[in-house]
ZASE-734698 format. One record per residue (C-alpha): x, y, z. Coordinates in nm, 4 decimals. Layout:
N
<atom <X; Y; Z>>
...
end
This chain:
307
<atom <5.6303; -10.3457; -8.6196>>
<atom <5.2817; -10.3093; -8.4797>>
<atom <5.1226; -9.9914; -8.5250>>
<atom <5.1381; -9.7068; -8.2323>>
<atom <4.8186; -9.6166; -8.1350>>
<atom <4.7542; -9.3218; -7.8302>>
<atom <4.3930; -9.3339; -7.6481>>
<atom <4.2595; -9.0546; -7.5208>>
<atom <4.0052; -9.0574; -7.2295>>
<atom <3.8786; -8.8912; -6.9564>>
<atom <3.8496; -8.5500; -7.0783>>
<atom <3.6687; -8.2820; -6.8398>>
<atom <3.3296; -8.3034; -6.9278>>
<atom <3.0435; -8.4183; -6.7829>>
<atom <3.1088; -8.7249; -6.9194>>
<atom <3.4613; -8.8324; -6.7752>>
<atom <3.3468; -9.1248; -6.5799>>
<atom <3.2184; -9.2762; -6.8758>>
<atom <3.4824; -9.1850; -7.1099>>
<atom <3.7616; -9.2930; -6.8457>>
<atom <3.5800; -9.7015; -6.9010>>
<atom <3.5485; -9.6422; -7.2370>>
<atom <3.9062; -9.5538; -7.3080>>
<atom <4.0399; -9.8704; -7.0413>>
<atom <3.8176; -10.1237; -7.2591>>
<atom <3.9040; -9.9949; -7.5809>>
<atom <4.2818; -10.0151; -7.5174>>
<atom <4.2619; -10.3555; -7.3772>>
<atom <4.1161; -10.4716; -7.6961>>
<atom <4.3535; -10.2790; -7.9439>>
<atom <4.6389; -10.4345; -7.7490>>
<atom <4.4185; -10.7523; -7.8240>>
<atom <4.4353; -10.6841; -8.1778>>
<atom <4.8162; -10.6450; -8.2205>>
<atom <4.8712; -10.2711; -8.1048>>
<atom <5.0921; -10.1100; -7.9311>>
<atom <4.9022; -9.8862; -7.6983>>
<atom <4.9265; -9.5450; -7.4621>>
<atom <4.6667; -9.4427; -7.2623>>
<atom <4.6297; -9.1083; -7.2788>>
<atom <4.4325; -8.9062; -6.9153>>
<atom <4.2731; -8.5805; -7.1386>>
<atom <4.2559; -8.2725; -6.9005>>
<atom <4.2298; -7.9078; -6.9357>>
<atom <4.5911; -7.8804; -7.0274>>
<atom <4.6635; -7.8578; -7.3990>>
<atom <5.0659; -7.8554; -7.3447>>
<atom <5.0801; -8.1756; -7.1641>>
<atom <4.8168; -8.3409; -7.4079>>
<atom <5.0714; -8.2102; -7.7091>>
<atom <5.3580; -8.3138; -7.4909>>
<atom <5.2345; -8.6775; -7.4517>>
<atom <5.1476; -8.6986; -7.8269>>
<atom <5.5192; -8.6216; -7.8913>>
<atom <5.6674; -8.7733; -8.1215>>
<atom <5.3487; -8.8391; -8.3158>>
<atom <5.1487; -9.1857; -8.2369>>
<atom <5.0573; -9.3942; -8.6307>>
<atom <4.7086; -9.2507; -8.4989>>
<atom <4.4604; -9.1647; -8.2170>>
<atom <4.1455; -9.3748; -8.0898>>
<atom <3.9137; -9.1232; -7.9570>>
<atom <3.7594; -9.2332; -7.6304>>
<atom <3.6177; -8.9331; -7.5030>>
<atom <3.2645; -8.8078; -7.4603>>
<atom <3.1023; -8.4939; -7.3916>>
<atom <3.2078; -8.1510; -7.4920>>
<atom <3.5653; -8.0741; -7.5714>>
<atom <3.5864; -8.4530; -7.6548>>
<atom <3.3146; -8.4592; -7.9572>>
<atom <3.2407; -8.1243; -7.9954>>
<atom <3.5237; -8.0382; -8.2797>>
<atom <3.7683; -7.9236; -8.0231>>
<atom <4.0031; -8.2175; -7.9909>>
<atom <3.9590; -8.3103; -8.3663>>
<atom <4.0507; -7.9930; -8.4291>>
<atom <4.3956; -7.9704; -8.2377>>
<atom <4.4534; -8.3243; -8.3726>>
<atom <4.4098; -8.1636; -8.7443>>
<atom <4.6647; -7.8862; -8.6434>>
<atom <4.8963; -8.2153; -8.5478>>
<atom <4.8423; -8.3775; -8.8856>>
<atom <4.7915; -8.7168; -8.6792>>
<atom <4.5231; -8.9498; -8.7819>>
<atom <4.2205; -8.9874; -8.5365>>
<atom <3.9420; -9.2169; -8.5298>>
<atom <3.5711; -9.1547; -8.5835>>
<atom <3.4007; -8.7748; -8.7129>>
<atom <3.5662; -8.5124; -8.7704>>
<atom <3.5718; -8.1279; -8.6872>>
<atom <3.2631; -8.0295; -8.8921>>
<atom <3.0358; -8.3453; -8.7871>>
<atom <3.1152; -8.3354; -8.4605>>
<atom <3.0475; -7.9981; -8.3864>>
<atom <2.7042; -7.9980; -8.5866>>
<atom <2.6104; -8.3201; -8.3869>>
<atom <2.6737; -8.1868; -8.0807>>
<atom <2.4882; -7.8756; -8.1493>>
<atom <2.1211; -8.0163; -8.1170>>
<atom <1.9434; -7.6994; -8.2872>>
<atom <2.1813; -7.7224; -8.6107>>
<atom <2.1902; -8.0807; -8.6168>>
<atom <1.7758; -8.1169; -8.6064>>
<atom <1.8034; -7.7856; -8.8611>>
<atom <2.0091; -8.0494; -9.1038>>
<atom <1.7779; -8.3546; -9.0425>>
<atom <1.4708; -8.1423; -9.1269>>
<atom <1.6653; -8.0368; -9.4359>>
<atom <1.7399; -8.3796; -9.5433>>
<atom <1.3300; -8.5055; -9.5097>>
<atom <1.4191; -8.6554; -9.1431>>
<atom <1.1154; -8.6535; -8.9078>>
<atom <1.2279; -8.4911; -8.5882>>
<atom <0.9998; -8.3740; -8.2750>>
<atom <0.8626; -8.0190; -8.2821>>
<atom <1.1447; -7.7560; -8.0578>>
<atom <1.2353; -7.4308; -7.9375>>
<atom <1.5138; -7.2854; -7.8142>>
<atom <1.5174; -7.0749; -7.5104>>
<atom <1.6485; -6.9076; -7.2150>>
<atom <1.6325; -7.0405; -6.8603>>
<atom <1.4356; -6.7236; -6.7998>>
<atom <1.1732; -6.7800; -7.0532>>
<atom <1.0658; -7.1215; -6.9282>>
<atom <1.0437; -7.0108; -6.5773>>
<atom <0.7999; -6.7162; -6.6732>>
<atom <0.5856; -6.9621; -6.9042>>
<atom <0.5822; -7.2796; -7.0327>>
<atom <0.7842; -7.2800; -7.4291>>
<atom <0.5420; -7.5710; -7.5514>>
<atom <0.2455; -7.7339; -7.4071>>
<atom <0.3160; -8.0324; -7.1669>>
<atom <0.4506; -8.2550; -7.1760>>
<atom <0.7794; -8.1879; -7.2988>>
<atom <1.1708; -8.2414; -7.2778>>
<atom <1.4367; -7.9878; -7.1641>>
<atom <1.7920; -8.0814; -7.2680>>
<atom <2.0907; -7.8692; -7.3389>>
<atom <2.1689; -7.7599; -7.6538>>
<atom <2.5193; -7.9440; -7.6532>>
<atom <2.5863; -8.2075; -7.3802>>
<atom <2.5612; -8.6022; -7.4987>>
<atom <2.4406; -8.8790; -7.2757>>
<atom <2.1310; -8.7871; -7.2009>>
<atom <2.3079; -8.5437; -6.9023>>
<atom <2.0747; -8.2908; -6.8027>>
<atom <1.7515; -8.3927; -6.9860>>
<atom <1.4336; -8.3639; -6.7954>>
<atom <1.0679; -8.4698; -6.9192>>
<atom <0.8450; -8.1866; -6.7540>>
<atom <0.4483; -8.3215; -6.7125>>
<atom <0.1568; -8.1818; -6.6716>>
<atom <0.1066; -8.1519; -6.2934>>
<atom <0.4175; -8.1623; -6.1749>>
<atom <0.5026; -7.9475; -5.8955>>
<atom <0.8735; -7.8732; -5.9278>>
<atom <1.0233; -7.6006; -6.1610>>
<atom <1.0926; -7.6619; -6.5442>>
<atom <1.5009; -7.7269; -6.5086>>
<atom <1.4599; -7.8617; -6.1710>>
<atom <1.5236; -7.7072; -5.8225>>
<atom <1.6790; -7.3259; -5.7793>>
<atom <2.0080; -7.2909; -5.9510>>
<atom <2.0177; -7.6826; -6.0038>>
<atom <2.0741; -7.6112; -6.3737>>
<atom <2.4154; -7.5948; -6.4551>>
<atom <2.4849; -7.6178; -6.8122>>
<atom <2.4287; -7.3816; -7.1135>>
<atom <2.2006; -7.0699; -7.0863>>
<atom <2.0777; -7.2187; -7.4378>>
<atom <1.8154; -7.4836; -7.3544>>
<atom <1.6414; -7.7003; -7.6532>>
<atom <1.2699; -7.7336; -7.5814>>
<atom <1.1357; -8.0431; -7.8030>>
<atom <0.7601; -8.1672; -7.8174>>
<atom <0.7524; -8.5177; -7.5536>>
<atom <0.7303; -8.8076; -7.7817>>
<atom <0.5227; -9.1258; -7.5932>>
<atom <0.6359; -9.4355; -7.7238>>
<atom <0.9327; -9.6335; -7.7461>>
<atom <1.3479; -9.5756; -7.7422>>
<atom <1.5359; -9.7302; -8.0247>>
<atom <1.9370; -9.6652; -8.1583>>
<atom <2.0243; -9.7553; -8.4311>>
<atom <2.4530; -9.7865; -8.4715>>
<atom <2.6050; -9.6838; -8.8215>>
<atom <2.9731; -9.8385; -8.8955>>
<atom <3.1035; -9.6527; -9.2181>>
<atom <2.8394; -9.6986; -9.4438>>
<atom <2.5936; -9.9674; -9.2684>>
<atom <2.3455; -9.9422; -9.0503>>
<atom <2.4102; -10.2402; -8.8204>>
<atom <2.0847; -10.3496; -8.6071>>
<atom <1.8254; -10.2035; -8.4189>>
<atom <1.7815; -10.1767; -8.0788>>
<atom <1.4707; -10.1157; -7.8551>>
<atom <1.5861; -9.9858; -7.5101>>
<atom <1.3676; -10.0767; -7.2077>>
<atom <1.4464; -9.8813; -6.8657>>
<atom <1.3056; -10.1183; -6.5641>>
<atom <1.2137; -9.7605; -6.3993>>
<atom <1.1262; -9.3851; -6.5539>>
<atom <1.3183; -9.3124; -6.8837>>
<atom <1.6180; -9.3541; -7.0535>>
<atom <1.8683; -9.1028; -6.8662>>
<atom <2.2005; -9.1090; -6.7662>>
<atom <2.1880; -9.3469; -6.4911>>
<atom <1.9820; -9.6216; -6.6961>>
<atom <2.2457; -9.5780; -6.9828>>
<atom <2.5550; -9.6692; -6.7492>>
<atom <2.4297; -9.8536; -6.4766>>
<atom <2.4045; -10.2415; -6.5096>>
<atom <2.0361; -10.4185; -6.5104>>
<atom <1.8472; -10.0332; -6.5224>>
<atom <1.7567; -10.1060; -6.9057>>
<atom <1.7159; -10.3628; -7.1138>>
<atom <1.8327; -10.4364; -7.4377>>
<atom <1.6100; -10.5741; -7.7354>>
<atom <1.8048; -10.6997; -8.0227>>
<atom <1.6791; -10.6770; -8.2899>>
<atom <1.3994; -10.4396; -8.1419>>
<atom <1.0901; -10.6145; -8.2669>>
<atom <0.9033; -10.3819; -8.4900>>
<atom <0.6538; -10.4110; -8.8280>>
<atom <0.9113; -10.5037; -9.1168>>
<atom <0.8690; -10.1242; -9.2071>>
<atom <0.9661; -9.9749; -8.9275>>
<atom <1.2971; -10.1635; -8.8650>>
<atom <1.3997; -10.0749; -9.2152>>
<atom <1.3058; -9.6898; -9.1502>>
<atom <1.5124; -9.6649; -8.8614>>
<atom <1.8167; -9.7968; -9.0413>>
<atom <1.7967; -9.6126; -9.2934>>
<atom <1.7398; -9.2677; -9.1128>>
<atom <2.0765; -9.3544; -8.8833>>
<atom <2.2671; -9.3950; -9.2346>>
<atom <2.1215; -9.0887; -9.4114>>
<atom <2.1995; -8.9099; -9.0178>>
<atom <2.5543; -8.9959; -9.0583>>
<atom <2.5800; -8.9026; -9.3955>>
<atom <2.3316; -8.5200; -9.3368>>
<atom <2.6163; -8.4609; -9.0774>>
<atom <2.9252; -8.5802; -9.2711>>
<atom <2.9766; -8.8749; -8.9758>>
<atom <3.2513; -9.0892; -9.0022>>
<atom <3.3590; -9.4283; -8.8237>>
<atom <3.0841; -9.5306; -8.5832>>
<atom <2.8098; -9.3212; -8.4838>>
<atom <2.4795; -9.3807; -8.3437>>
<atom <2.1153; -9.2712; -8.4074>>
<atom <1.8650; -9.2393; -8.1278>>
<atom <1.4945; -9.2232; -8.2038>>
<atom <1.1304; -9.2417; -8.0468>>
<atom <0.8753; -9.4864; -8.2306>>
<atom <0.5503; -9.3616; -8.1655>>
<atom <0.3036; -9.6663; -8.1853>>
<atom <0.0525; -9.5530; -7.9032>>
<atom <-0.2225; -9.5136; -8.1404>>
<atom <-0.2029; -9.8329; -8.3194>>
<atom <-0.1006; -9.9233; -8.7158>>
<atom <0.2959; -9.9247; -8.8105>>
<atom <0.3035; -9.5635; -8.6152>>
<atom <0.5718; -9.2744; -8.6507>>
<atom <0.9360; -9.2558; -8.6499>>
<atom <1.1204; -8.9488; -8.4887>>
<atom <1.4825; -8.8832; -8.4945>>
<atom <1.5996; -8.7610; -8.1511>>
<atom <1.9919; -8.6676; -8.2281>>
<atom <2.3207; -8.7961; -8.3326>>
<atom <2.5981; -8.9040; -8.1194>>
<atom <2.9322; -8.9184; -8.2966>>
<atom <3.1306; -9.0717; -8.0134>>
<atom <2.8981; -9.3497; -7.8671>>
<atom <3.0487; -9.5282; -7.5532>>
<atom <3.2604; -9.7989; -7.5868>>
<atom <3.1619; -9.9546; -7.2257>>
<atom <3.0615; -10.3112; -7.1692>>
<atom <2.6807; -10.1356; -7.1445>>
<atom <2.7488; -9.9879; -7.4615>>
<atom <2.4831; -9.9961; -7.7576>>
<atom <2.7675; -10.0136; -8.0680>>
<atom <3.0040; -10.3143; -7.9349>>
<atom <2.6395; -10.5125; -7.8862>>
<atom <2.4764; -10.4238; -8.1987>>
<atom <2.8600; -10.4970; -8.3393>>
<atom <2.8473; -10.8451; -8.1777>>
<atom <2.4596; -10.9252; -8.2767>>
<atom <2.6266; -10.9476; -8.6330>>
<atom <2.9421; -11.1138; -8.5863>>
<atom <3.1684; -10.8525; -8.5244>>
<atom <3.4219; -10.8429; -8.1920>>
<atom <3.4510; -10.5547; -7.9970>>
<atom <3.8904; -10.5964; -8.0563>>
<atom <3.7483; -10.6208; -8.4378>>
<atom <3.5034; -10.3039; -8.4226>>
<atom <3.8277; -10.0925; -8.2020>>
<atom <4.0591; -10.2321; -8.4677>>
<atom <3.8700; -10.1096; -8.7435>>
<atom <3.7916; -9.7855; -8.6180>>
<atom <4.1655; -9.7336; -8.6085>>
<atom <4.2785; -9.8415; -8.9559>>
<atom <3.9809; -9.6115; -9.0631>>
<atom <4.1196; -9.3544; -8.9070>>
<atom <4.1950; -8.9711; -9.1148>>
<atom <4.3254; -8.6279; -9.0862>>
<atom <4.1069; -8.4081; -9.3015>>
<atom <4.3936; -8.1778; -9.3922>>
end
């Protein structure tokens, strides 16, 4: 008898568009693999989402993204279920989604990270936090959603228009890196590739992540011997600073502007990466032999309930 497997996706954050692909691709290749699958529409409800995970599924395949999906909250109800889930659990996932703690544990483990602040809306409309340019991001949103690169010069406000910011009153200030994007996916305990990521237009936001030919994809990123082997093993020791488990992935800036092998920065931690067809992990999965029914059926057999 095949093993019962739910997948939620869709969830209510920022993020549901992108979770609501990743959870119809990653069913389609569990049933692929030999599963027997229910899709699983995550909303504000937590009766009905109880309700449809009664009687209890062999385990759960976490598709979503975004708070409430890979913040600790799910994993967290899940735990009170006693059913198995796939990748991190309560702890990691909220300390990865909280961008000042996370960077607090990276800094702690010897992991270069850009120089931040936190602050209020209020403070960085009276006065710049840091000197320009820098990034504005919230403190706990994934996918790149809301993150703005503020330049000297530039004529709009900090955080955009009047009242066009609409996430948390906590706002993480970080030092602009110039450079280069690269991810790096961990699976378990492996760093799998390296990947340099090249937006045809501005940088790497939300709409170059998830909308096809905006970026391309360099795999293996080419980089000085040095530098590839950095970056993979920074994502590893990442995943392990943050107690990760399954899949995660590692973004960083490579800052080679002024010549030699240049500088290495660890940008954050994302313990639910899509699972789209743009998706980083499925590619750097495939550059190395690995199907994307393989890498969903793994994540599933790997799947634990910490209590």
């Amino acid at each position: 008898m095949s093993k019962r497997v739910a997948v939620l996706h869709g969830g209510i954050s920022a993020e549901r568009e992108v979770s609501l692909v990743s959870g119809r691709d990653c069913s389609a290749a569990l049933r692929e693999a030999g599963f027997t699958v229910e899709m699983i529409d995550v909303t504000d409800d937590v009766g009905a989402l109880i309700k449809a995970l009664t009687p209890a599924p062999d385990a759960v395949f976490n598709a979503l993204h975004g708070r409430w999906g890979e913040d600790g909250c799910v994993q967290g109800l899940l735990e009170l279920l006693h059913i198995p889930y796939t990748h991190s659990g309560v702890m990691a996932s909220a300390l990865a989604m909280d961008k000042e703690m996370a960077k607090r544990i990276f800094l702690a483990n010897g992991l270069r990270c850009a120089e931040s602040v936190v602050a209020t809306r209020a403070q960085i409309l009276a006065a710049d936090p840091l000197p320009r340019p820098y990034v504005v991001k919230p403190v706990a949103e994934g996918s790149s959603v809301g993150v703005r690169i503020v330049r000297e010069g530039d004529n709009e406000p900090p955080l955009g228009a009047e009242a066009a910011w609409q996430f948390s009153p906590q706002i993480m200030v970080e030092r602009f890196i110039p450079g280069r994007e690269l991810t790096v996916s961990v699976m378990g305990e492996r760093a799998l590739a390296v990947t340099e990521l090249k937006p045809k237009q501005g940088f790497y936001d939300y709409e170059a992540k998830y909308t096809e030919g905006k970026t391309v994809h360099e795999i293996p990123a080419q980089l000085p011997e040095p530098v590839y082997a950095e970056a993979l093993a920074s994502a590893l020791k990442a995943h392990r600073a943050l107690g990760c488990r399954g899949v995660s992935r590692a973004d960083f800036r490579y800052d080679d502007t002024e010549g030699g092998d240049g500088r290495l920065y660890l940008l954050e931690v994302n313990t639910q990466p899509g699972m789209t067809p743009l998706s980083l992990v499925p590619e750097q999965a495939a550059h190395l032999g690995i199907s994307f029914p393989e890498l969903c059926a793994w994540l599933v057999e790997n799947a634990t309930c910490e209590t």
